[in-house]
N, CA, C and O of each residue as an XYZ file, in Angstrom:
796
protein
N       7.079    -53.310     51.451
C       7.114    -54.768     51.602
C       7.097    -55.127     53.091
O       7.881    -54.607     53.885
N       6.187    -56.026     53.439
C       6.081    -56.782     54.689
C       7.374    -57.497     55.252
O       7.423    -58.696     54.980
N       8.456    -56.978     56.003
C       9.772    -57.961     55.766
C       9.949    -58.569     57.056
O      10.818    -59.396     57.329
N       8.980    -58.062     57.918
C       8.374    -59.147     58.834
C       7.887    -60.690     58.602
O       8.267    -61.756     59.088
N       6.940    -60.366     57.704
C       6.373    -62.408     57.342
C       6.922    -62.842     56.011
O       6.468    -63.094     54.895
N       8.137    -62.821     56.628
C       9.359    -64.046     55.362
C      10.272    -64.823     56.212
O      10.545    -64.782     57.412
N      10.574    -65.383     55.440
C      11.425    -66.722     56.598
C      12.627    -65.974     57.262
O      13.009    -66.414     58.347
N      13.261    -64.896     56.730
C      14.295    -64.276     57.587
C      13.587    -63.147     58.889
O      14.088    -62.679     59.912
N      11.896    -62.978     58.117
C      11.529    -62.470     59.615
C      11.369    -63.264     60.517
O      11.765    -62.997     61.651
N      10.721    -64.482     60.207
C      10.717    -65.774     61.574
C      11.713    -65.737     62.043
O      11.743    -65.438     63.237
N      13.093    -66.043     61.280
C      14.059    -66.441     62.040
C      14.360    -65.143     63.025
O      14.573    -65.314     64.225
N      14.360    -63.971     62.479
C      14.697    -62.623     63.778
C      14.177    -63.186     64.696
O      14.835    -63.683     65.611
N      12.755    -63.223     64.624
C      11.547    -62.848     65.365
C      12.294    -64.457     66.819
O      12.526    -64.288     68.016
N      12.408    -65.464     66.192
C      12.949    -66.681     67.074
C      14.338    -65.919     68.009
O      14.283    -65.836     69.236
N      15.150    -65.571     67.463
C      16.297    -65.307     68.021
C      16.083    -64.119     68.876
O      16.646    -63.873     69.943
N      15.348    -63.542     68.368
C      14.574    -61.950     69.259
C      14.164    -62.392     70.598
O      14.093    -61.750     71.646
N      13.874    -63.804     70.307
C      12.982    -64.522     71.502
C      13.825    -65.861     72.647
O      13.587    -66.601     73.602
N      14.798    -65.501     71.788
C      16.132    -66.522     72.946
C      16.387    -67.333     72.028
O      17.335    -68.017     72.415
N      15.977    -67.722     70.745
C      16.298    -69.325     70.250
C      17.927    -69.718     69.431
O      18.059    -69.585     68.215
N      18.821    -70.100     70.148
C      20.019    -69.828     69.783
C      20.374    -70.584     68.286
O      21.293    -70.307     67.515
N      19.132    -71.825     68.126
C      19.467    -72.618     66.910
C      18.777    -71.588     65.706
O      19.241    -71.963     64.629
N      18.288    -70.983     65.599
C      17.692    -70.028     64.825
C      18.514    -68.920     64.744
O      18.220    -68.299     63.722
N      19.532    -68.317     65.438
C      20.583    -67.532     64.600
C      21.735    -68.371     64.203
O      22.661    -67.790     63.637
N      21.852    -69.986     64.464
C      22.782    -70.559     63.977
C      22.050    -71.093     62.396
O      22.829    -71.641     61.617
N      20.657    -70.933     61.979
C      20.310    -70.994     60.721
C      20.271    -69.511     59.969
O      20.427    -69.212     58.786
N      20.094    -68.990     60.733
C      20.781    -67.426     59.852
C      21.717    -67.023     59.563
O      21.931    -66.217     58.658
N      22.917    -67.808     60.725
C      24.514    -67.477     59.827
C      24.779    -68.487     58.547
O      25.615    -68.410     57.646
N      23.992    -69.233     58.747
C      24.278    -70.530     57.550
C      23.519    -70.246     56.049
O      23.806    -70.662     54.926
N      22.434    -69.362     56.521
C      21.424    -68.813     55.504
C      22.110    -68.120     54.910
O      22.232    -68.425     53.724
N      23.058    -66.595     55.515
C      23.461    -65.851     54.912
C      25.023    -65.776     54.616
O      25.527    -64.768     54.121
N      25.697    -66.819     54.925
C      27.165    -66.817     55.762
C      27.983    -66.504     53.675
O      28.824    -65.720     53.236
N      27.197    -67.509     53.076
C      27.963    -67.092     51.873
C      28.179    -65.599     51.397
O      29.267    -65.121     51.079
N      26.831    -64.871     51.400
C      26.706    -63.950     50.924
C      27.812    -63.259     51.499
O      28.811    -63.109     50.795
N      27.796    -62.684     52.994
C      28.352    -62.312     53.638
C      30.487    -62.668     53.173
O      31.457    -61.930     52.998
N      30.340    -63.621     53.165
C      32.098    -63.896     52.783
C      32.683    -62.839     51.786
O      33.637    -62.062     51.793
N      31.166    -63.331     50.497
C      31.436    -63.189     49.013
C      32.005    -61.068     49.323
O      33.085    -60.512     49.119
N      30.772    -60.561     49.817
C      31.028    -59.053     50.247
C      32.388    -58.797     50.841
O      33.089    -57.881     50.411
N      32.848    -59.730     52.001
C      33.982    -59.251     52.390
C      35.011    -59.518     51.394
O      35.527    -58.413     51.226
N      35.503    -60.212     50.766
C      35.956    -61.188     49.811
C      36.309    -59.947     48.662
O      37.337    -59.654     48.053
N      34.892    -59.366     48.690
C      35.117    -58.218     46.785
C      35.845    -57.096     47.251
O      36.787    -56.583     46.647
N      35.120    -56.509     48.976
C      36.130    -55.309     49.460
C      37.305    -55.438     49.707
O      38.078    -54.742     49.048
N      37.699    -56.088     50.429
C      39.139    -56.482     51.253
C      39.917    -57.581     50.383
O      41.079    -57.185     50.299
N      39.819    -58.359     49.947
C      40.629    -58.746     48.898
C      41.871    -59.962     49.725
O      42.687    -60.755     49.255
N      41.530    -59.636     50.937
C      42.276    -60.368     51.839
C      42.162    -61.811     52.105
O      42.446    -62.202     53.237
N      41.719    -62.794     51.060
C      41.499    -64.172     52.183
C      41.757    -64.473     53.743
O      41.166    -65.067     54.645
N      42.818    -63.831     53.601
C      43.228    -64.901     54.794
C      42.561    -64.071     56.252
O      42.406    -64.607     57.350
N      42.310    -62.968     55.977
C      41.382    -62.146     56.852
C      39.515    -62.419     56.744
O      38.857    -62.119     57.740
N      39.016    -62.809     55.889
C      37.772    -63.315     55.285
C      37.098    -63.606     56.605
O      36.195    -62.930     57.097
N      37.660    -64.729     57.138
C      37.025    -65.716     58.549
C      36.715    -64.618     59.099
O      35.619    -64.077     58.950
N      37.594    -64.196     59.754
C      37.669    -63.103     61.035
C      37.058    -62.179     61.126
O      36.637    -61.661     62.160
N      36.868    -61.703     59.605
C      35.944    -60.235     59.344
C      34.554    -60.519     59.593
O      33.736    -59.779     60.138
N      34.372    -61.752     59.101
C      32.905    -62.170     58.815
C      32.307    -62.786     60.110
O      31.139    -62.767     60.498
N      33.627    -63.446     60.790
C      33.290    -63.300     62.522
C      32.540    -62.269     63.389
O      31.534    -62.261     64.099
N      33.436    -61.459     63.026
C      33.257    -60.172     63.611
C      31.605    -59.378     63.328
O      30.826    -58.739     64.035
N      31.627    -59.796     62.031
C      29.838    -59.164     61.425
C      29.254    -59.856     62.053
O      28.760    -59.250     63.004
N      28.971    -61.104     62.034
C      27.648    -61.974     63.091
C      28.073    -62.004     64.178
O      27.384    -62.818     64.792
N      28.942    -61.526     64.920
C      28.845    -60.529     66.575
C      27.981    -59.681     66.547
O      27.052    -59.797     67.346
N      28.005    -58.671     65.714
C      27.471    -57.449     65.409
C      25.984    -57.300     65.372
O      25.172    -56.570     65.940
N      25.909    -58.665     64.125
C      24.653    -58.786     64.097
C      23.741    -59.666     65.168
O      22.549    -59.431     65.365
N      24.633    -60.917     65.952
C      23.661    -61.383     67.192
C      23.243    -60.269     68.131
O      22.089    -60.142     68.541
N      24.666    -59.139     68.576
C      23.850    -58.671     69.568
C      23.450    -57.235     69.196
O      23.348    -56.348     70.043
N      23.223    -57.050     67.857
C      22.043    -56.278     67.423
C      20.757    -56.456     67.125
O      19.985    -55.504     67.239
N      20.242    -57.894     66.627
C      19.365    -57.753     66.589
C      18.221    -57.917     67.114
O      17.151    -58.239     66.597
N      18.570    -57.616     68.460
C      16.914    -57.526     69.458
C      16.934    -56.288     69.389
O      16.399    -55.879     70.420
N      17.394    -55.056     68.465
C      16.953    -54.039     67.997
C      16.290    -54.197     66.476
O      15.676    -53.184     66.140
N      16.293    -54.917     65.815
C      15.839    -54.961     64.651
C      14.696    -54.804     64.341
O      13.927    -55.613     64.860
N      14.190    -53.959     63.587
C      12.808    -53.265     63.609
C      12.272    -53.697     62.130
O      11.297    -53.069     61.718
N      12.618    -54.336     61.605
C      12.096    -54.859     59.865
C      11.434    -53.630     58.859
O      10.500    -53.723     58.062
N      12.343    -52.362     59.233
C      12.344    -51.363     58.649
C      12.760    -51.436     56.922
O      12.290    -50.832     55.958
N      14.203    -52.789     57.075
C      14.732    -53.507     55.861
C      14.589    -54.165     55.738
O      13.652    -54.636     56.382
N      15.134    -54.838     55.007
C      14.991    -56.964     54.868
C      16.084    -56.654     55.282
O      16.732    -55.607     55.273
N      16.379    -58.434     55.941
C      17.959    -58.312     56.610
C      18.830    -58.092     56.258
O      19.689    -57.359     56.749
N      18.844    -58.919     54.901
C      19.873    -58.932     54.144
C      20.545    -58.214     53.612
O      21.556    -58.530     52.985
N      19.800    -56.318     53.868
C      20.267    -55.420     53.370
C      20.735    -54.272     54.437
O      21.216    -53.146     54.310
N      20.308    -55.222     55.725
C      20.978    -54.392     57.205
C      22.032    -55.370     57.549
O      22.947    -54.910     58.232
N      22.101    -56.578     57.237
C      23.724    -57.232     57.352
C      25.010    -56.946     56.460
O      26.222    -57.007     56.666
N      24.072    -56.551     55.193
C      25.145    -56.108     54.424
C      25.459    -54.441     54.942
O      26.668    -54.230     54.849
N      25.098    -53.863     55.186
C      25.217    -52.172     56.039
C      26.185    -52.730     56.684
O      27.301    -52.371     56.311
N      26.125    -53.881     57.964
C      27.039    -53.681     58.763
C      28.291    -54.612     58.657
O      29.214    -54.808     59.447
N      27.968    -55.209     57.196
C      29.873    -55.962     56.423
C      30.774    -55.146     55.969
O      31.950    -54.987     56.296
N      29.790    -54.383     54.789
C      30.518    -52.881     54.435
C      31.133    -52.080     55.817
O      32.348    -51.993     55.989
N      30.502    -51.713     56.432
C      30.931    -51.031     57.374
C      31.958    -51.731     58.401
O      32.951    -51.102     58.767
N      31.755    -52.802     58.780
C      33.217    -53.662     59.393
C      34.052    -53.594     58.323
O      35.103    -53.048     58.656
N      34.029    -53.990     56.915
C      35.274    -54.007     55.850
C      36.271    -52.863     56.229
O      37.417    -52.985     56.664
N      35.448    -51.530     55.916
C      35.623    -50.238     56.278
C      36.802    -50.255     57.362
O      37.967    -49.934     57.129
N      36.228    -50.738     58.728
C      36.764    -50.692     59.866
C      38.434    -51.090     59.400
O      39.475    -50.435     59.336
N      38.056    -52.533     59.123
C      39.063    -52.911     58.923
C      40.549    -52.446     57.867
O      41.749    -52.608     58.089
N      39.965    -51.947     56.917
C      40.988    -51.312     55.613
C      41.414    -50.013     56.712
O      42.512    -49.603     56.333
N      41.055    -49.405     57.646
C      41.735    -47.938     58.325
C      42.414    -48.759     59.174
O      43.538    -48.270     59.289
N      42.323    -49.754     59.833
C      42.898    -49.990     60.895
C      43.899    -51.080     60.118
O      44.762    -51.448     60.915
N      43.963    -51.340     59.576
C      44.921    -51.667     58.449
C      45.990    -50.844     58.085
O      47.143    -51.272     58.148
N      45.735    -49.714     57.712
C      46.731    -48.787     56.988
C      46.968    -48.269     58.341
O      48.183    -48.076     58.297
N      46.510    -47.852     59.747
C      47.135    -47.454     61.174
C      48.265    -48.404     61.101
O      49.428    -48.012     61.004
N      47.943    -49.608     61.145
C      48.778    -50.647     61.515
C      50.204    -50.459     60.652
O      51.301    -50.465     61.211
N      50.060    -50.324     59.478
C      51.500    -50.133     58.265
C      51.929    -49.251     58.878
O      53.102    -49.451     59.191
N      51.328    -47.860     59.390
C      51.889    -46.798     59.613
C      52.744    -47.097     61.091
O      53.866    -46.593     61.140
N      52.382    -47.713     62.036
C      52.925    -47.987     63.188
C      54.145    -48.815     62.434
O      55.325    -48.490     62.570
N      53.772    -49.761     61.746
C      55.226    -50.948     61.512
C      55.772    -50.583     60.860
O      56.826    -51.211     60.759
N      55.626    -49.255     59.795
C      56.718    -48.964     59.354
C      57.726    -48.083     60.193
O      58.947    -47.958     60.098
N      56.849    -47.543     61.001
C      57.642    -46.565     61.912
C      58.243    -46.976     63.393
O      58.840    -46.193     64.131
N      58.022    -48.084     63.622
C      58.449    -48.451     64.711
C      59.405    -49.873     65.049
O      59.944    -50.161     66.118
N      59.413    -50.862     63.387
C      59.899    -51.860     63.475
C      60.724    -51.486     62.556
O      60.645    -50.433     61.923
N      62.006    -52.790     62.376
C      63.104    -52.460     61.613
C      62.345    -53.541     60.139
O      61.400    -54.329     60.155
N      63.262    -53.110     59.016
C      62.203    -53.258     57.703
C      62.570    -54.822     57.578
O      62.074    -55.312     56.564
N      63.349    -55.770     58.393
C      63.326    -57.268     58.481
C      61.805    -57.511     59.053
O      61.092    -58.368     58.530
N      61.466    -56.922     59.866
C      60.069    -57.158     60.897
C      59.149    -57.011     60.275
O      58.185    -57.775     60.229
N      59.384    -55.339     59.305
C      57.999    -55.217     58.607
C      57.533    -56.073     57.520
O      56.388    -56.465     57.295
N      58.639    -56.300     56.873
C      58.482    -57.773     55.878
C      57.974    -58.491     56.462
O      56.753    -58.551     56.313
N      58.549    -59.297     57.311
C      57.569    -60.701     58.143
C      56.655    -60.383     58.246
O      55.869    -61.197     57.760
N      55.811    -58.868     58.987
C      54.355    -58.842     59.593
C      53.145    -58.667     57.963
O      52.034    -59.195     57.902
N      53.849    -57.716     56.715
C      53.140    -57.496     55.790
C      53.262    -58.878     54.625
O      52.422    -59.129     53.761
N      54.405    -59.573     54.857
C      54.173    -60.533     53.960
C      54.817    -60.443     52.412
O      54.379    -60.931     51.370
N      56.109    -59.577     52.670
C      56.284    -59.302     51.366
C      57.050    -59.727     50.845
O      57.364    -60.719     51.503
N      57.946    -59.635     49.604
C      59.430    -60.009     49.156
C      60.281    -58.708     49.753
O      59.670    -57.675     50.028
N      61.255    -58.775     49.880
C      62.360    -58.302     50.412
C      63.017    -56.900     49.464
O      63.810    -56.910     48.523
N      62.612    -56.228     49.865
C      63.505    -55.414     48.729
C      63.311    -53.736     49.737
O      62.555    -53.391     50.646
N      64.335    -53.109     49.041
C      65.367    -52.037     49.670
C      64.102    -50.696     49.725
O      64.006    -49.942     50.693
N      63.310    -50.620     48.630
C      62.512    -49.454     48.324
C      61.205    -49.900     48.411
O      60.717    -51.030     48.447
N      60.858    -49.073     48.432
C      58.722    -49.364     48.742
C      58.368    -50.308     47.057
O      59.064    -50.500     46.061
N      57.456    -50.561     47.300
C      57.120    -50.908     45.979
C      55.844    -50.307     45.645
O      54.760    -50.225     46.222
N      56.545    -49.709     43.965
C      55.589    -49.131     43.227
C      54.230    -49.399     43.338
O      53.298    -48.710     43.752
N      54.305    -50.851     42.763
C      52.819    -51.782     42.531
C      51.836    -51.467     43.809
O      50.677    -51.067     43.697
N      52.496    -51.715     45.003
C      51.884    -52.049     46.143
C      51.394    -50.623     46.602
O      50.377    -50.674     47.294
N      51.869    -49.432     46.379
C      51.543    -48.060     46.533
C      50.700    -47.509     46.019
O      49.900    -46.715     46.514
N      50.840    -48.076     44.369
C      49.946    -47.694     43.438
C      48.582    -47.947     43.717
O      47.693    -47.154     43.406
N      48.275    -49.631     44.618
C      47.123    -50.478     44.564
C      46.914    -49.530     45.628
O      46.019    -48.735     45.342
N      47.449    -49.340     46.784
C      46.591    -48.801     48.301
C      46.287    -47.731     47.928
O      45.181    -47.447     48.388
N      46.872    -46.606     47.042
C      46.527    -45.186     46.368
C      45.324    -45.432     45.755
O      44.474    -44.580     46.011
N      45.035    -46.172     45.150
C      43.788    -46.539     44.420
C      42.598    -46.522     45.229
O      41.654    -45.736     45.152
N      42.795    -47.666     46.156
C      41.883    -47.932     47.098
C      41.493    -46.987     47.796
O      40.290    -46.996     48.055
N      42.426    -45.716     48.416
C      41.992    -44.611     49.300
C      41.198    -44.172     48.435
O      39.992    -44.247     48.668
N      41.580    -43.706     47.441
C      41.263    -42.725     46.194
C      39.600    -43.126     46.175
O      38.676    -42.320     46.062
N      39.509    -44.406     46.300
C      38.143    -45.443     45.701
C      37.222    -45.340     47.021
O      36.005    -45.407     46.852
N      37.714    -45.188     48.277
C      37.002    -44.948     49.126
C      36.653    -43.564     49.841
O      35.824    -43.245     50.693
N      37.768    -42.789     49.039
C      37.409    -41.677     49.501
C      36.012    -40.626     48.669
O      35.464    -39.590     49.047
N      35.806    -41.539     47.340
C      34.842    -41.103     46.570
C      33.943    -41.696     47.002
O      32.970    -40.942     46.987
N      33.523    -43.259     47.648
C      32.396    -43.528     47.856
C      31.879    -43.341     49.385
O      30.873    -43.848     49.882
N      32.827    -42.479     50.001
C      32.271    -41.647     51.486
C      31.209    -40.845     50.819
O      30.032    -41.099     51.074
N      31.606    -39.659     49.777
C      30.494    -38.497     48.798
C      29.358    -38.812     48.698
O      28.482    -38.009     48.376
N      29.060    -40.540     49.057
C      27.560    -41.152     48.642
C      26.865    -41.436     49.854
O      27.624    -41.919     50.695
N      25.640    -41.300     50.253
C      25.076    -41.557     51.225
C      25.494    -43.528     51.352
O      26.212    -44.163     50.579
N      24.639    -44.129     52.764
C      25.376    -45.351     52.855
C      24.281    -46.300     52.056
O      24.802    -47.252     51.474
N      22.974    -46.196     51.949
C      22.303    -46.440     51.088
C      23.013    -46.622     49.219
O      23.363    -47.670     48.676
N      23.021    -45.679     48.827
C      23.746    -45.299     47.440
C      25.507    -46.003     47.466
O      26.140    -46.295     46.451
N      25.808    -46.091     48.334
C      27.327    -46.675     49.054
C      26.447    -48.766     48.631
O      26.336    -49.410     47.589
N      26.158    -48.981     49.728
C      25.384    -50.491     49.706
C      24.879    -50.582     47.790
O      25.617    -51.382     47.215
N      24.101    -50.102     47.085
C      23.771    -50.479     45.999
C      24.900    -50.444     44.825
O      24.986    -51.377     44.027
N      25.636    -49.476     44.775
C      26.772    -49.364     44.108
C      27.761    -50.779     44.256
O      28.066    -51.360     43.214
N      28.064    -51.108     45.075
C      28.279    -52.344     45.614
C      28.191    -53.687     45.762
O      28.979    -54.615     45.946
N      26.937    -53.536     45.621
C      26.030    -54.940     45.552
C      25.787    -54.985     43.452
O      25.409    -56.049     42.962
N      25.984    -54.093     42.767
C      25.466    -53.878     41.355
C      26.888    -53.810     40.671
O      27.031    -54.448     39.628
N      27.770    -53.209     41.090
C      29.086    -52.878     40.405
C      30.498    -53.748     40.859
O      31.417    -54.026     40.088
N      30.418    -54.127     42.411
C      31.406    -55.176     42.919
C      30.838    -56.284     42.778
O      31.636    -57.074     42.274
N      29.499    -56.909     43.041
C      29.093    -58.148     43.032
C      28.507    -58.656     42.065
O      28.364    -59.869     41.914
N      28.024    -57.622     41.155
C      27.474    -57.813     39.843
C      25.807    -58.631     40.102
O      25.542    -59.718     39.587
N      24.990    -57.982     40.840
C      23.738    -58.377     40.785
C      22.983    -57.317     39.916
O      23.292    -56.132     39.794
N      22.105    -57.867     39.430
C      21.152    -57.117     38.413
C      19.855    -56.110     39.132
O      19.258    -56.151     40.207
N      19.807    -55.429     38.211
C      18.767    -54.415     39.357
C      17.807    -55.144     39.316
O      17.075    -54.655     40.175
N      17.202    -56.152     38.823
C      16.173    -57.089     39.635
C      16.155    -57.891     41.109
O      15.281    -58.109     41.949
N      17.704    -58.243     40.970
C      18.429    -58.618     42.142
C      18.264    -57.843     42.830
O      17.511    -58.170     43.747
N      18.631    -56.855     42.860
C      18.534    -55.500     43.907
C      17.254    -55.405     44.247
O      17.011    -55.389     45.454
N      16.241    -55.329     43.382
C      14.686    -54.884     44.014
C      14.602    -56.130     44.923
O      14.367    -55.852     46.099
N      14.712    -57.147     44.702
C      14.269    -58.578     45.195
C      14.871    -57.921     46.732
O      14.121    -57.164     47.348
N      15.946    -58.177     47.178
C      17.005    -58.024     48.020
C      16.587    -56.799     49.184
O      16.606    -56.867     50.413
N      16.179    -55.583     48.215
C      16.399    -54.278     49.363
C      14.853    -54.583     49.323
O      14.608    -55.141     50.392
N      13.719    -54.474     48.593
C      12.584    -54.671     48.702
C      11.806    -53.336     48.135
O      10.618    -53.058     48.300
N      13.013    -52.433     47.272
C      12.811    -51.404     46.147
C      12.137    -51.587     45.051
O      12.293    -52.717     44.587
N      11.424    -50.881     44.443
C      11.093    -51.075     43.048
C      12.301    -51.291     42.019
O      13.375    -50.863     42.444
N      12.332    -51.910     40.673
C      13.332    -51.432     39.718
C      13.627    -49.809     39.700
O      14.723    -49.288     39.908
N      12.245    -49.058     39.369
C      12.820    -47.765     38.795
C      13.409    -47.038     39.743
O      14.375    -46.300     39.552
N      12.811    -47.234     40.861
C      13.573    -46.408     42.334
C      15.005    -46.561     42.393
O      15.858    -45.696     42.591
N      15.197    -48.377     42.093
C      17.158    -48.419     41.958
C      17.463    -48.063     40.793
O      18.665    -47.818     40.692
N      16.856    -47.926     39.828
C      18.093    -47.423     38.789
C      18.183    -46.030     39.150
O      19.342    -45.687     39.384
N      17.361    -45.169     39.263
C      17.248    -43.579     39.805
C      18.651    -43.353     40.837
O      19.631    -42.608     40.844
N      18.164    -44.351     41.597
C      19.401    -44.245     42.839
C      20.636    -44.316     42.047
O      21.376    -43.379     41.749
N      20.740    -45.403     41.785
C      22.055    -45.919     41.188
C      22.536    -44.810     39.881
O      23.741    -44.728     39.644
N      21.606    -44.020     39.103
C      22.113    -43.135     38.388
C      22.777    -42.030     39.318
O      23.957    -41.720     39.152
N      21.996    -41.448     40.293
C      22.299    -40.259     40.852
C      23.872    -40.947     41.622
O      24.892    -40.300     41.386
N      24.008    -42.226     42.509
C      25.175    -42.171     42.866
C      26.085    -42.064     41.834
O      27.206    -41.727     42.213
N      25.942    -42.262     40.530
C      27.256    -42.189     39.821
C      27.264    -41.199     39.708
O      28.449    -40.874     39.634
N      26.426    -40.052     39.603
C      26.645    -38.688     38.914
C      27.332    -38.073     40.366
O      28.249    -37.256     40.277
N      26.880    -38.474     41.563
C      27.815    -38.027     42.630
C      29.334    -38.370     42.211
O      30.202    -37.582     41.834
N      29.393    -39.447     42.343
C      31.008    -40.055     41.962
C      31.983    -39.155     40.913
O      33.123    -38.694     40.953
N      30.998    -39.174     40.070
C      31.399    -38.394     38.691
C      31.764    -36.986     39.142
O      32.765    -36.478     38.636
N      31.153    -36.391     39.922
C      31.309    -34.920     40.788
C      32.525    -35.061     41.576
O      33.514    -34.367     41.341
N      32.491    -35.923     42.492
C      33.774    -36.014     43.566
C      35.050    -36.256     42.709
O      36.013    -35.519     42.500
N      34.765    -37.505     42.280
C      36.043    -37.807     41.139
C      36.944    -36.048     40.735
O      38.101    -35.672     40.924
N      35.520    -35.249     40.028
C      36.608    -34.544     39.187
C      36.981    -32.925     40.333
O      37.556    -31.880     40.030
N      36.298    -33.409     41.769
C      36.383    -32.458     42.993
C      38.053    -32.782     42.648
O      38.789    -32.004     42.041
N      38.565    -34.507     43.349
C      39.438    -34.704     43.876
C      40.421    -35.037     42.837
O      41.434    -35.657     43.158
N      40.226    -34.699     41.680
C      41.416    -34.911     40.759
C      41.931    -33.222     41.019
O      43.156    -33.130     40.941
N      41.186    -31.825     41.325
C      41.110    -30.724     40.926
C      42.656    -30.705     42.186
O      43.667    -30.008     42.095
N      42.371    -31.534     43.057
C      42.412    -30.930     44.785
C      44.534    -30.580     44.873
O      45.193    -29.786     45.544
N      44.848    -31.419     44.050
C      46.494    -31.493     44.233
C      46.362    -30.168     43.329
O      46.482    -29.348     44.240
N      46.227    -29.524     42.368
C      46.274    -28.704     41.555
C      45.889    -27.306     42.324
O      46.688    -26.384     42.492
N      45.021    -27.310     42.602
C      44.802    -26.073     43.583
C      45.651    -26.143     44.889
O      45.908    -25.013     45.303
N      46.331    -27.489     45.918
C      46.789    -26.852     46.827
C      48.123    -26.076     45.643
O      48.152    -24.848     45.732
N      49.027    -26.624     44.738
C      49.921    -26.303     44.611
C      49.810    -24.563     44.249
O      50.717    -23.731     44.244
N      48.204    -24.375     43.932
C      48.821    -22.815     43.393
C      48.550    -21.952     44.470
O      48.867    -20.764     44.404
């Protein structure tokens, strides 16, 4: 696909060329999408703004490299996923510093929690999950990572998907089969992994 002559190639092609009102119609073009992604990973509202700040940094002063190798929409989403990312490690650094360095009145205030003497189950259980959930979809290339994502967190249809990456149908379902059968592999790697260190 030509992903040069479509209206998100004009608009590169303007901003490639100095025009500052032309990446202020590309954050507006894509700004929903973009939320909705941070929004399904991070789960965080109140972090949403900031993250999604942070991506159209990324993406203004990247793209006078942009080579229309993709459609955009599927190299902005590369680099939301990948800020989300950023953010969920430097997240759990951060717990690890405040739990270890502030007294547990402080760490309450900074995490936002109710008050209580012992960790909480719930809240252990959910971040266990999440490692668990990201540590299986590292196993996938970032391609197979992005479609899994866009089909299983956001719930677009593999027509959606062809439209979007500029794939055929059968090419994404192929993909999208083989990443699960990866998943399906790692999954039963990392269920094996506590069992073998213990013996």
């Amino acid at each position: 696909m030509d992903y040069e002559n479509t209206q998100d190639g004009a608009l590169v092609r303007r901003v490639q060329a100095g025009d500052q009102a032309a990446f202020s119609d590309l954050v507006e073009r894509h700004k929903s999408k973009v939320f909705s992604i941070i929004h399904g990973i991070v789960r965080q509202r109140n972090d949403v703004e900031d993250i999604a700040q942070q991506v159209f940094a990324k993406v203004y002063f990247s793209l006078k490299n942009f080579d229309f190798r993709s459609s955009l929409i599927t190299w902005i989403y590369k680099i939301t996923v990948n800020e989300c990312y950023d953010y969920l490690r430097k997240r759990k650094v951060r717990k690890l510093v405040y739990e270890s360095d502030l007294s547990e009145d402080e760490v309450r205030r900074v995490e936002n929690t109710e008050p209580s003497p012992e960790r909480n189950p719930l809240i252990d259980a959910v971040l266990a999950k999440r490692d668990y959930l990201l540590k299986l979809l590292s196993r996938v290339s970032e391609e197979e990572r992005m479609l899994l994502m866009m089909k299983e967190v956001e719930g677009h249809s593999v027509e959606e998907l062809a439209e979007m990456t500029g794939m055929n149908e059968n090419t994404i379902k192929v993909k999208l089969f083989r990443a699960r059968q990866k998943l399906v592999k790692a999954s039963q790697r990392l269920d094996r992994l506590p069992t073998a260190a213990a013996n």
